[in-house]
Every structure is written in C-alpha cells, then in structure tokens.
N, C-alpha and C positions, 0 to 999 in steps of 0.2 A: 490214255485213249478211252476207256473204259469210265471214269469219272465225265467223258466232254460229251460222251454217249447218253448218260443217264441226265445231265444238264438239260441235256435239249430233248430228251424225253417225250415233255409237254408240246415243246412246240412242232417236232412231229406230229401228233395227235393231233392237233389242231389243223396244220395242215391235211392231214388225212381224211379229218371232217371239211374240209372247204372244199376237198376237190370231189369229195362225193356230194354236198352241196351244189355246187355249178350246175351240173346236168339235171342234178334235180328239179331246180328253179327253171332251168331253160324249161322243161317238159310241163311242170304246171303251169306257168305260161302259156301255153302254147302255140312257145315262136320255136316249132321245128329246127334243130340245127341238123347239118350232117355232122354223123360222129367220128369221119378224121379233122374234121375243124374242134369240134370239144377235146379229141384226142392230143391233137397237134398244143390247143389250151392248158392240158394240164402236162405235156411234156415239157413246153417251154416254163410253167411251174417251180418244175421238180428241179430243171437245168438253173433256175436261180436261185431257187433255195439251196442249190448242190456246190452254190459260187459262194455262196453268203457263209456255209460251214464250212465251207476247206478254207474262207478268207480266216474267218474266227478261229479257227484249230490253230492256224499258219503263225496268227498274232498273239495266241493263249496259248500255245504247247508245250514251253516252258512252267509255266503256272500250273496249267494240268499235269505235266511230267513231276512237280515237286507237290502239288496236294497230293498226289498220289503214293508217294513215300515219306509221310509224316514224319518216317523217323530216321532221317539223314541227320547229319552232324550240322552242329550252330553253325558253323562256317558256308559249310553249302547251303542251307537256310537262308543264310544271307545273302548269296549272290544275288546278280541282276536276275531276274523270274521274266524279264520283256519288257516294250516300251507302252505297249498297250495300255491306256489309262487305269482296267482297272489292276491289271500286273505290277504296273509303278503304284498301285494304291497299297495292294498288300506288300508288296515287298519293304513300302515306308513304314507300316505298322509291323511288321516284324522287326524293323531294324529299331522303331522304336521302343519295341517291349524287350528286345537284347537289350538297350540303351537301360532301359529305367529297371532291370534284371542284374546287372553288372553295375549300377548304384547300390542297390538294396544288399549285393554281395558283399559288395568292399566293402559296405558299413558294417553288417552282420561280420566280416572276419574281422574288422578294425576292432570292433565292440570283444571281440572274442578272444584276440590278442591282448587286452588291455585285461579282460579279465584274468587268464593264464599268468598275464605277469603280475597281477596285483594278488592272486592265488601263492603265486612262489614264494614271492616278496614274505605275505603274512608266513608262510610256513616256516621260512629262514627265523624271520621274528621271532616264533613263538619257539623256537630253539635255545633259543638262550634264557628264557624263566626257568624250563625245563631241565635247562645246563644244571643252573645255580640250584635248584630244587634239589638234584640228584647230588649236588656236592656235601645240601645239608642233610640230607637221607645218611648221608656215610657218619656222621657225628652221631647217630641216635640211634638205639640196638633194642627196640621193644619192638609190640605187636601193632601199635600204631604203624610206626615207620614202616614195616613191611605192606599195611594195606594202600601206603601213600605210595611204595614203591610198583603196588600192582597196579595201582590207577595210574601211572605214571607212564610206564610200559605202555597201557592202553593206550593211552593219550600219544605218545610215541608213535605207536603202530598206526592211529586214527589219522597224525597228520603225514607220515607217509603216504598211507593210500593216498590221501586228497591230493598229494605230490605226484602220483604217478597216475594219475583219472588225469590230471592236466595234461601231462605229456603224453597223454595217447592221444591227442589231437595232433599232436604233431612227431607222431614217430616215426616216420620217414626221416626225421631227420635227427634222430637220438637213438640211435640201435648203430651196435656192430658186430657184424658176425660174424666170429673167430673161434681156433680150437678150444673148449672147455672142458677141463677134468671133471667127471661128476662127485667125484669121490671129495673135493676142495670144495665145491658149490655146495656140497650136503651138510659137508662141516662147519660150513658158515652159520648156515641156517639153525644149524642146532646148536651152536653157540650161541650166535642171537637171541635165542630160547630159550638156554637153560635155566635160567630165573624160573620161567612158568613152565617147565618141565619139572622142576624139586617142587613148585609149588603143589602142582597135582601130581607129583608120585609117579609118574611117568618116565620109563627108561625109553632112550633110543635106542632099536636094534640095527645098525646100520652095513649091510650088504652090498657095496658099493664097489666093485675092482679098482685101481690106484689106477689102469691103463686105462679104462673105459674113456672115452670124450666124446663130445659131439660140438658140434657146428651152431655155434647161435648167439644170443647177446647174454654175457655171462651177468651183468646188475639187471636185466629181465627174467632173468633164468633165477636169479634169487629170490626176487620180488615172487617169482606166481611159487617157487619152494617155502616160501614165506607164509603164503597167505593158506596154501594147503592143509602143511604143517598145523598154527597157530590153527583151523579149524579142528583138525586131529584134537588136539589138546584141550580146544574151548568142549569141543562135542564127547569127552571123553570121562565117564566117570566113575571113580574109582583107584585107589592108591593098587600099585600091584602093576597095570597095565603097562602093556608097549606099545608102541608105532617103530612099525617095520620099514623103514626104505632099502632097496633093493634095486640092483639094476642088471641089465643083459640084455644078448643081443639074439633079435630074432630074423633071419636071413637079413638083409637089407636095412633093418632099421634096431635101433639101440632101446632100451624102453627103460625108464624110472618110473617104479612103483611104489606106491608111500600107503601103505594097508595100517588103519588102528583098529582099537576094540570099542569103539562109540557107542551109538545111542545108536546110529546109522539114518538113513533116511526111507520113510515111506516110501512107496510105491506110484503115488499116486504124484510126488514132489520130483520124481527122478527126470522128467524130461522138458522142466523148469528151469532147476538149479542154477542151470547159466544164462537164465534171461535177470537183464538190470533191475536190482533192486527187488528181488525175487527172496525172498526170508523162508517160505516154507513152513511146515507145521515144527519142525523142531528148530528153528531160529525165533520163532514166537514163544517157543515153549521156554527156550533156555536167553533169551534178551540178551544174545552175543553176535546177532549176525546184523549185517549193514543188508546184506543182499549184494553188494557188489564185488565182493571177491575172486567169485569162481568166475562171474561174469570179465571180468578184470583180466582174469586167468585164460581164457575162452578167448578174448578177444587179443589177445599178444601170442598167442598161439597161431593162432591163425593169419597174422601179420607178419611171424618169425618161419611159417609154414612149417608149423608143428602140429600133432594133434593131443588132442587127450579127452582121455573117456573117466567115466564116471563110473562104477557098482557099488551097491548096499542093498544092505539088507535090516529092517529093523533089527536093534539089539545085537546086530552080530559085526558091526562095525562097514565101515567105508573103504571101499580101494578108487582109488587114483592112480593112472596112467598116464608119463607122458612119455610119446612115441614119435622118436625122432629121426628123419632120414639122414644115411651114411653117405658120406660122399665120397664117389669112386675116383 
C-alpha cells in the first residue's frame, strides 16, 4: 500500500495543481461562476480520480504486495503478481531471470563437479609414484634418502589437503557422526607424525582419558588433529620441546587442547588465522604455511558444530582448542 502511495505521488500533485487552477482561470476571466458549481467541479474530480486508484490498486495489489517484500523466497517471486499488463510484464521477466539463473547454476555446479572429480582422480594418481618412491627410500640408509623421505611426507600431506578442500564442497554428503574415542583419534595422528616428530626432536605429551569420546566425524576429526599437530611441529624450534594434547570436560562440553612451545603468532595475525589463504607474519617467515589449514579447520568445525579457538603468544607458543558438545 505504501509503495502504490508514493507511485502516484506526482499525480496527486498535479491534480492538486488543476484544481486550484480552475477557479483561478474562471476568475481572471471574468466569467463569474457561483462557487457550488466550481465546488460540485472539483468534487466530481476527486470522485473519478478516487475510481481510477482503487480501479489501479484493485488490478496492481498483488504486484505492490510483492515489490513490497523484496525478499520473499524464489517460489513466491514467482507466482502469478496479476493479469494486469504491466504485472504479466514483470512477473515474465522474473521468470525469465529465474530461467537464465538456474542455466548459469547447473553449468557453474556441472563445471564444478567435473573439476572435484578430475581433482580426486589426479590425487589417487599421484599415489602411486609416491608408493613406489617410498618402497625405494627403504633400500637407501644415508642423508640423502632422509631429505627425499621429508619431501615426500610433505608432498603426502600437500595432496591430502587438496583431497579434503574438495570434499568440503560437498560434505553434506561425506561426514558421519558417530561415538569417537579421543584417546584412539590422538594416537593416530601422532603416528602419522612420528617421522617429523624424531625429525625435530619433539616428544608427544599425550593427556587423553581412554573413556573420553565425543560425537563427530572420526576421518574429519583427524584431518583438522592433523593439520594442527603438523603446524605445532612445522612452528616449532628446537630439539628438547613438547606438544602437549590433553583433554576434559567442562560442564556440558568435552574440550581437546593441543599447546606447543613455538614461535607462536603475533598479535596483530590472531583474528586472521582462519581466513582462506591467510599465511601471516610467521608463515612468510618460516615458508611452511599454505594459509589453508586452520581455515580448513574453521570451516569443518563449524559444519560438524564444533567450535575451536585459537591463543599465542610470541615466543611462548600456541594453544588450540577444540570444544565439543555432549550429548544428553
């Protein structure tokens, strides 16, 4: 009502100017009217201007009713708006920009699907040089073969991630959440590791209860203890140190904390960290960070309805949180 008000605005106005026009013209003239015939004039006016908007409201009210709530859903957008030419005018160019909207989509997920699968494809590929590489790494026992075995790991680690940045496109349909021991999931992970745990001198202190579990997708719940971890140790220097993971419960929710003795991060980098591609002044410094890890981390958390927080401090190392709700 309010949008059909402001439309005809002007033509109010206008009207409003004509009818104080009229009498005016009569009287410079000076063809005398009596003024219940000028009055009777401009009431019968008003009576068809007052026909001609309630005709127009009567035949747009639909139309005004939906400009009015811009932001109703595609479906209601689309209904009939009226038969009124120009109601069947926009309600055609809506259905045609739904129409050429829902092209551009299916092509943009067709194109996106094709890339995902050509993504997996290459990573399965590139598994088995990797295979055969590590089979001849086992034959050779010098200092060479060790630096082939840490670039190799890397390389490992690198096409993971690009395995799991795919499927968070579509993890709706790759997650399951089920009871998970944390004490099993820690020990994975620091298996996984151990190679570039002896490589930098780093013990695991692991504080984990055998009963603790919680609720979530246990090959996601590795991946972001993976990527944590592996920062611990890339950010971490010096023969001697630990990384502490630890867990327990605080009223309602369960929490896994993973604290090392890093480099730590600024202050200025802490409310960053988990935007895409986000490296920071100590991922430039030390040319071990992609920028998408925590991000990586951040965003399956929040998917899993998990949360996790970030502290550091320069020099005094990193703690990580992840804070999980129990279910009653």
């Amino acid at each position: 009502m309010r949008l059909f008000w402001k439309e005809h605005i002007p033509l109010l106005l206008f009207y409003s100017l004509q009818m104080a026009l009229v009498p005016l013209l009569y009287w410079l003239s000076g063809e005398g009217r009596p003024f219940h015939i000028v009055l009777y004039g401009v009431i019968l006016s008003s009576v068809v201007l007052a026909i001609y908007l309630g005709y127009r409201y009567f035949n747009y009210r639909a139309l005004y009713q939906r400009l009015d709530e811009p932001r109703a859903e595609i479906d209601e957008l689309l209904q009939s708006i009226g038969e009124a030419p120009l109601a069947e005018a926009v309600g055609e160019l809506l259905r045609n920009y739904d129409r050429h909207y829902q092209e551009k989509l299916h092509h943009h997920m067709s194109r996106t699907e094709q890339h995902i699968v050509f993504i997996n494809r290459w990573v399965h590929q590139m598994k088995t040089p990797i295979s055969v590489i590590q089979l001849m790494l086992q034959e050779l026992e010098d200092q060479a073969a060790d630096s082939i075995q840490e670039e190799l790991d890397r390389l490992r680690k690198g096409l993971e991630m690009v395995i799991y940045t795919a499927r968070l496109d579509r993890f709706e349909q790759d997650f399951t959440v089920e009871p998970t021991p944390l004490r099993h999931a820690v020990n994975q992970v620091v298996a996984a590791n151990r190679k570039l745990f002896i490589r930098k001198g780093i013990s695991p202190d692991l504080q984990v209860n055998e009963s603790l579990s919680v609720y979530t997708d246990p090959k996601w719940l590795r991946f972001m203890l993976d990527q944590i971890v592996i920062n611990a140790l890339n950010y971490s220097t010096g023969e001697g140190k630990t990384i502490r993971i630890s867990a327990y419960t605080l009223g309602q929710k369960t929490i896994l904390e993973i604290r090392d003795q890093g480099i730590g991060i600024v202050k200025e980098d802490l409310n960053r960290v988990f935007n895409p591609y986000y490296t920071g002044d100590r991922g430039r410094q030390y040319h071990e960070s992609t920028g998408m890890g925590l991000y990586l981390v951040k965003e399956i958390c929040t998917r899993l309805d998990h949360e996790v927080s970030l502290q550091s401090e320069p020099g005094e190392g990193t703690i990580v949180k992840f804070i999980f709700q129990q279910n009653s």
